[in-house]
N, C-alpha and C positions, 0 to 999 in steps of 0.2 A: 273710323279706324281705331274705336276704344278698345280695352281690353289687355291683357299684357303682352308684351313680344315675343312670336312664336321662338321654341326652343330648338335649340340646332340639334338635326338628328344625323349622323355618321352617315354619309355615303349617298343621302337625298341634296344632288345638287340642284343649283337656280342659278341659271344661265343669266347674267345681267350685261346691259351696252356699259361699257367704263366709266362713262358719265351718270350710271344710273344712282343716284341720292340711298338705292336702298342696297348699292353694294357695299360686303363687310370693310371692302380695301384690302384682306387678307387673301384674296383667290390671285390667282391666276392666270393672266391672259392669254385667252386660245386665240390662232387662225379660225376662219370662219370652216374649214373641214372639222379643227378639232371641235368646234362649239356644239357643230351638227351630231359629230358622233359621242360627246359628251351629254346629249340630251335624249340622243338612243338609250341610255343606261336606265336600268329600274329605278324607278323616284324621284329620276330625273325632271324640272320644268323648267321651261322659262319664266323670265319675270313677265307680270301681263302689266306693269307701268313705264317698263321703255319698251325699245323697241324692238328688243330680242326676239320676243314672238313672233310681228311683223313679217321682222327679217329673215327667222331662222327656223320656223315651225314648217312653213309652205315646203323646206327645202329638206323634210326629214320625208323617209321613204314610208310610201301610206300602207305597206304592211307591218311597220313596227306598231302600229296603234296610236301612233302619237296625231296621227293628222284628222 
């Protein structure tokens, strides 16, 4: 994981679980409807080292393109 830390870019969010070690602490906790439709958005991802993906990928609708 060398290299510098990616820079935050306006409006590309990353879904993380509250305990995830790579959350900024400055977001916002969603219910699990808003998480889903907060990852429908353009640039939207989950984190792939909790368990956001796991949980909340499966549950996004497979013609956003996200699944």
């Amino acid at each position: 994981m060398g290299g510098p830390p990616r820079a935050r870019v306006p409006g590309r969010a990353v879904g993380h679980d509250a305990t995830c070690r790579h959350a900024s602490g400055g977001g916002t906790e969603l219910g699990t409807q808003e998480a889903v439709n907060a990852l429908m958005r353009d640039g939207a991802r989950a984190c792939t080292d909790c368990d956001t993906t796991a949980v909340l990928v499966p549950a996004l609708p497979t013609m956003s393109g996200h699944a």
